[in-house]
N, C-alpha and C positions, 0 to 999 in steps of 0.2 A: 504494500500500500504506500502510495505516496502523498502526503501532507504539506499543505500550503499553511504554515503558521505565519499566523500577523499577530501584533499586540501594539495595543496602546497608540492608534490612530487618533485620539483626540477631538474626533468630528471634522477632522480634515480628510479628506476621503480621495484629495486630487491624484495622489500618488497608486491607488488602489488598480485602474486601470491598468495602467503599464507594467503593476506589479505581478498581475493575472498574465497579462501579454510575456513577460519574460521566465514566467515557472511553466510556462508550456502544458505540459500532458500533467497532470494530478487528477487525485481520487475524491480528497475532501479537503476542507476548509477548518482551521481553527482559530478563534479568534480568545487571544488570552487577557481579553478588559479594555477597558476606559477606551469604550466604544464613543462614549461623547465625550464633551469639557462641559462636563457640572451641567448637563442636555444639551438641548432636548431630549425629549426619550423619543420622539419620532425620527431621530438620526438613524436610532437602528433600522429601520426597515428601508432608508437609502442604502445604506450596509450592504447589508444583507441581498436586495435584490441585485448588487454589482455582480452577483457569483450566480453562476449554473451547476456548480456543483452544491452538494451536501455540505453544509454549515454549521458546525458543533459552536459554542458560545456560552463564555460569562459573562457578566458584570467586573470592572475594576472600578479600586477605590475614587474613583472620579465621576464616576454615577452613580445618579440617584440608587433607592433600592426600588423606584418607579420603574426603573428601565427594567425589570423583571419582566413586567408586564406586555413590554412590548416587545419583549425575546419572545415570549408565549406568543404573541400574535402575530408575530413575524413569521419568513420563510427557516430560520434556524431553526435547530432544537437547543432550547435553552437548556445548558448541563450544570448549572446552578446547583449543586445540592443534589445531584442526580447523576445515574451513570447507562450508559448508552452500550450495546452492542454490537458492534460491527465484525461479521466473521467471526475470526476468534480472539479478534481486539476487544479488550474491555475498555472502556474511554471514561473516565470519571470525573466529575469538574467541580470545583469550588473559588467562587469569583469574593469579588472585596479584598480587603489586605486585613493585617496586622495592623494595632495600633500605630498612626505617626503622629507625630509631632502637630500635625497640618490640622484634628478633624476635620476629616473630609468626610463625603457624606453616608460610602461605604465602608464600614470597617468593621472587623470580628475579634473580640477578645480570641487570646490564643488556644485555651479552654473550647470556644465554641466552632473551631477550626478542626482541632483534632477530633473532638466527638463528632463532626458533621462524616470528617474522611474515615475513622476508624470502623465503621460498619461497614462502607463501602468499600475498600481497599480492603478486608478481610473478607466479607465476600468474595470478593475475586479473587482472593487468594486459593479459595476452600472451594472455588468451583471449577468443574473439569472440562468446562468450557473455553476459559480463558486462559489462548496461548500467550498473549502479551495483555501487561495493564499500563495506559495511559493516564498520566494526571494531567489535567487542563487547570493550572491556577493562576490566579494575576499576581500573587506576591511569591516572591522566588521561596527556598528551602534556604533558612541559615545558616552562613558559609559556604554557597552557592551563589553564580549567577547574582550576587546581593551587596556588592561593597561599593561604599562610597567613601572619599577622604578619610572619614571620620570614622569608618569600621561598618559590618557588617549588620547588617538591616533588616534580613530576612525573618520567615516566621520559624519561631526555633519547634511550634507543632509540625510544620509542613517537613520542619527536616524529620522528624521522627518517619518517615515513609522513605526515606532514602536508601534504597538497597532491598524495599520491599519491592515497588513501582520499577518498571521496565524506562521510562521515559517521564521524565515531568516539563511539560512546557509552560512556561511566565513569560512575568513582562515586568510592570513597575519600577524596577530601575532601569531609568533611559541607560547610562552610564556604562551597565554593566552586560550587553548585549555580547553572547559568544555561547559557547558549549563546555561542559567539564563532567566528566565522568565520577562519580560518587558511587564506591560499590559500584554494583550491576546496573547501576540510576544512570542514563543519558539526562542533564540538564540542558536544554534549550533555551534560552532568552531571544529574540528571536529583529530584537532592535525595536525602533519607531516607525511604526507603516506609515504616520503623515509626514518622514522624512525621508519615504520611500525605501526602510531596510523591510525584510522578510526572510522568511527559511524555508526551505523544501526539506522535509525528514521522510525517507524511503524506510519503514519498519515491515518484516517480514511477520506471517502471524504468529510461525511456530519455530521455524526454522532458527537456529542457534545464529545467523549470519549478526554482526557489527550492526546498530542502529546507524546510518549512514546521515551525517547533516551537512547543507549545501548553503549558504548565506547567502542573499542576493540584495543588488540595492540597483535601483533603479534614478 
């Protein structure tokens, strides 16, 4: 399978086009938060209809917890809190961040982070369905994908999954966009899609092959 991850578009959407035009052939779409800047919550469904393919999606801390609402009504499947099927990928998602500094308007104590993932990521652990599990989240794993100047940012719940989860894809630090291996964890950050960054991630379902990550920027 091959994944067109974006994150953290801002409601600038100019860059989205070209971004679609230079990943070529892809299967699906993920989209890891702050679909808007602080709204509208009707930006998602310009989002959204830019793509023909299939669109997994959260929330980041920059939206409202309104724009739920319109993942629901949009062409995505909002994976908010929910985990998704495909083949024998299990795709899992939890949007909003960690406390920061900033409140901003989505945010989860760290507590309600890992109780949200730990049913789901143990599900899929424990089912014989799932040859790979995907984490879709907007705030990186700490000590991951997470550093700025001042040290490490991330949610130190979301690291607790690190070496369980096959791949976690983020966003929220603009700064810290690349890839790093954690245990058997592929980390993704995947850049600013309204400054025209992106990733292509080729994950096999079962197959033992390397999670393969491709950066592009348009």
């Amino acid at each position: 399978m091959k994944i067109l991850a974006i994150s953290d578009p801002h409601g600038n959407y100019s860059k989205i086009k070209k971004i679609i035009e230079k990943a070529g052939d892809f299967d699906l779409v993920v989209v890891a938060g702050d679909i808007t800047n602080f709204g509208p919550d009707e930006k998602v469904e310009e989002l959204t209809e830019m793509f023909d393919k299939p669109v997994l999606a959260i929330p980041g801390n920059c939206d409202h917890r309104s724009v739920l609402k319109a993942l629901d009504n949009s062409k995505a499947v909002n994976l908010h809190g929910k985990a998704e099927q495909i083949g024998k990928i299990r795709f899992i998602g939890l949007g909003g961040s960690n406390p920061t500094p900033f409140n901003t308007p989505f945010e989860l104590s760290e507590e309600e982070i890992e109780n949200a993932l730990e049913g789901m990521v143990c599900s899929a652990e424990n089912s014989g369905e799932c040859g790979k599990i995907v984490l879709l989240t907007h705030a990186p794993p700490h000590g991951a994908r997470d550093e700025l100047p001042f040290g490490h940012v991330g949610s130190k719940a979301i690291q607790k999954f690190l070496d369980r989860v096959d791949l976690i894809v983020c966003g929220h630090i603009h700064e810290a966009k690349g890839t790093e291996m954690v245990g058997k964890t592929v980390v993704v950050n995947p850049g600013e899609a309204c400054k025209g960054s992106c990733a292509l991630i080729t994950i096999e379902e079962t197959e033992n092959k390397p999670i393969e990550v491709e950066f592009l920027e348009v």
